[in-house]
N, C-alpha and C positions, 0 to 999 in steps of 0.2 A: 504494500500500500504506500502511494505518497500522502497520504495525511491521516490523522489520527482516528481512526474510526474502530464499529464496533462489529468484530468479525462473527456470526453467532453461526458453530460449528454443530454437528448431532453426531452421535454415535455410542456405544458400548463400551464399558470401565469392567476390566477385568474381572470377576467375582473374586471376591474374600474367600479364605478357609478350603475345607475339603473338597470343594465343588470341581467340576471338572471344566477346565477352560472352554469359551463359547469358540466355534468356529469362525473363521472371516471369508467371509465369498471376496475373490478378486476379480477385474475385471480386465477383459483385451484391449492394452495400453496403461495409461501410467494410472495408478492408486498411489494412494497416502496410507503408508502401514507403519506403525505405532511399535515398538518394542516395551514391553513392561514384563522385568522377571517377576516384579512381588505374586503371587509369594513362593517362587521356588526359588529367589535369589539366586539365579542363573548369571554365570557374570563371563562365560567360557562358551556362548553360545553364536555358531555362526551363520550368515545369508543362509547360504547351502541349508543347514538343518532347521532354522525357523521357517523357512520358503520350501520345504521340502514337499514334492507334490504339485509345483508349480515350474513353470516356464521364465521365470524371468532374464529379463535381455541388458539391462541398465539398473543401479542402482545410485541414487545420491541422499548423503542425507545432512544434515544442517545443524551446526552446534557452534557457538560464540560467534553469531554474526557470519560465518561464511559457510558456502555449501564446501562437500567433497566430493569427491566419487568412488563407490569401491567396485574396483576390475575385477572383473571374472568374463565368463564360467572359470571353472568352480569360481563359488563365492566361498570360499572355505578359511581367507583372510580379508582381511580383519574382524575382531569377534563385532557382533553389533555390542552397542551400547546403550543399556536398560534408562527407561527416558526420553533416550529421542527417538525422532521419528521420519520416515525415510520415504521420497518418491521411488516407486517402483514400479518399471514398464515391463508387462508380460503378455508374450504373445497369443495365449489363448484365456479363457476364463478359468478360475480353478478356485481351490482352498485351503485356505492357512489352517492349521490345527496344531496350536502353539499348546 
């Protein structure tokens, strides 16, 4: 945004406690996908095995004011990092099951 406004976004907060993480439908071309280990405190976890089950082509994601990019296939470096959250283009529709 060039000026201060108010972005109102929807979506799914990872359930608390024992429950069993919800699935994420992706879509063909880029989504907005979220990393949160709470509460498996996952902190060793990478593209490759969070996206596992999907096609992704591109990944970038944004921390301290600047984007990155992480290269693959494999995406098996760098681990993601619980918090932020990442553009990700795939080439057909699928699902995350974190």
């Amino acid at each position: 945004m060039g000026a201060n406004q108010t972005l109102h976004l929807a979506g799914r907060e990872m359930p608390e406690g024992a429950q069993l993480p919800p699935t994420y439908p992706v879509v063909a071309g880029w989504n907005m996908v979220g990393f949160k280990s709470i509460p498996w405190n996952a902190t060793n976890v990478t593209a490759e095995d969070y996206l596992a089950g999907t096609d992704p082509v591109r990944i970038y994601g944004f921390e301290n004011g600047s984007w990155f990019f992480i290269s693959g296939p494999p995406y098996d470096d760098p681990k993601m990092e619980p918090g932020l959250g990442y553009w990700v283009a795939f080439t057909e529709p699928g699902t995350i099951y974190p």
